[in-house]
C-alpha positions as CSV (number, residue, x, y, z in Angstrom):
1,X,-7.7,-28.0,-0.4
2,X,-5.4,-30.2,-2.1
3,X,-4.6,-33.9,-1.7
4,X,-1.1,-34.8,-1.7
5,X,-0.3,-38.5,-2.4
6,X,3.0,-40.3,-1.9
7,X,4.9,-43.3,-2.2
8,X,6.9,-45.2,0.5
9,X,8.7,-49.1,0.4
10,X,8.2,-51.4,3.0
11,X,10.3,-53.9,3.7
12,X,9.1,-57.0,5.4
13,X,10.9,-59.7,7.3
14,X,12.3,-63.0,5.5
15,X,12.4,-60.1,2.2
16,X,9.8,-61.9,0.1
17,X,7.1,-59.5,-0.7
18,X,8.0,-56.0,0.0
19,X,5.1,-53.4,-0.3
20,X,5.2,-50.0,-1.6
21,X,2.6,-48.2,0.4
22,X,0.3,-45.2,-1.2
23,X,-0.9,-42.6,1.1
24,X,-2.2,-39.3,0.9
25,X,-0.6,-36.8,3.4
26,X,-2.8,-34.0,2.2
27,X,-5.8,-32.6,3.3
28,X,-8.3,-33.3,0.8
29,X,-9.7,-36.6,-0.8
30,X,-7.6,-37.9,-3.6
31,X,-9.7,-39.8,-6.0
32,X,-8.8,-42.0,-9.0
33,X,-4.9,-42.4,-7.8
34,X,-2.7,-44.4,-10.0
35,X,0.8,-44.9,-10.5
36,X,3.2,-45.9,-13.0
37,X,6.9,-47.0,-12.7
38,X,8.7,-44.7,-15.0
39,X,12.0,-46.5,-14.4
40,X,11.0,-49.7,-15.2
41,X,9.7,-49.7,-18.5
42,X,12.3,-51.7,-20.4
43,X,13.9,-54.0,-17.4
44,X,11.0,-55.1,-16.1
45,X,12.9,-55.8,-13.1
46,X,10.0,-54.8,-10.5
47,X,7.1,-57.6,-10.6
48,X,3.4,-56.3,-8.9
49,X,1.6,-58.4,-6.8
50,X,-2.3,-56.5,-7.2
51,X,-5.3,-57.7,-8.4
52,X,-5.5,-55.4,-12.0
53,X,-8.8,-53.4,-11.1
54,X,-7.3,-52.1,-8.0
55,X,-6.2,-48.8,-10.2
56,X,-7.1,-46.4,-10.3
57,X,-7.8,-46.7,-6.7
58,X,-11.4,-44.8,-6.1
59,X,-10.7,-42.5,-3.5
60,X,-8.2,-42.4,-0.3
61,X,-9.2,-40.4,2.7
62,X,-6.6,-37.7,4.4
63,X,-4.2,-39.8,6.0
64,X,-5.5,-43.4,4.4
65,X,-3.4,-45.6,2.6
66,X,-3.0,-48.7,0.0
67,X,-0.5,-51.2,-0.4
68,X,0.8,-53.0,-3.4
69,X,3.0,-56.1,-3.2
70,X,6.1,-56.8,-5.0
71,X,9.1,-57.9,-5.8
72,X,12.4,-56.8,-7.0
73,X,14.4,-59.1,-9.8
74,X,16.7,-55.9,-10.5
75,X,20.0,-55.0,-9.7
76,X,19.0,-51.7,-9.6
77,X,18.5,-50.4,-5.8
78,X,16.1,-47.1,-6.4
79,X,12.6,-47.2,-9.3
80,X,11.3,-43.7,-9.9
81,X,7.5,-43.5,-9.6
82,X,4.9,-41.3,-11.3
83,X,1.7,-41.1,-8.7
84,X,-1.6,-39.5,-10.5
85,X,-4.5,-38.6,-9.1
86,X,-7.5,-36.0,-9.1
87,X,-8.7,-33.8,-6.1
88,X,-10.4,-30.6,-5.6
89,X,-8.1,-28.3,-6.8
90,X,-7.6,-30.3,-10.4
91,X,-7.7,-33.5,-12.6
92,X,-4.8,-35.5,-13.2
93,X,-2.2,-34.4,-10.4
94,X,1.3,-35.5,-10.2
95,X,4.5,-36.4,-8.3
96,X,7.3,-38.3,-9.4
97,X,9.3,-39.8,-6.4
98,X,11.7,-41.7,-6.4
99,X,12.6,-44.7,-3.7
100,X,14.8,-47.4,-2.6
101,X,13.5,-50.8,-3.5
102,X,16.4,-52.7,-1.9
């Protein structure tokens, strides 16, 4: 059994906030799920609306999900995002995704 977390962007009317949106497609628990974005570690162009002990989230259910806040200063129209997590089958799990943010 394996969890499988992703990443999607949510784009919300009047574009203030958008909200990328954490969820775990798999079919086991994901626990400790974090995320980094790789892209954006000199730019600082993407600016995260969460309360800073939200990560690593503690566990997300088989089809649950969280969402983050945030908005984009860049001219840049794609981030690329490392998700980690641990489930049954291993510690420290990962998928690098990459989305639109515009």
């Amino acid at each position: 059994k394996k969890a499988d977390v992703e990443v999607n962007m949510i784009e919300t009317a009047g574009r203030k906030l958008n909200i990328l949106r954490f969820y775990n497609k798999g079919k086991a628990e994901a626990y400790n799920v974090s995320f980094d974005i790789v892209s954006d570690k000199e730019d600082n162009d993407i600016i995260l609306h969460m309360d800073k002990g939200l990560l690593p989230y503690p566990k997300l259910l088989p089809f649950q999900n969280f969402e983050v806040p945030f908005l984009n200063n860049g001219y840049k129209p794609y981030q690329t995002i490392l998700i980690t997590w641990d489930d049954e089958s291993g510690k420290g799990r990962t998928k690098e995704m990459v989305i639109m943010v515009d």
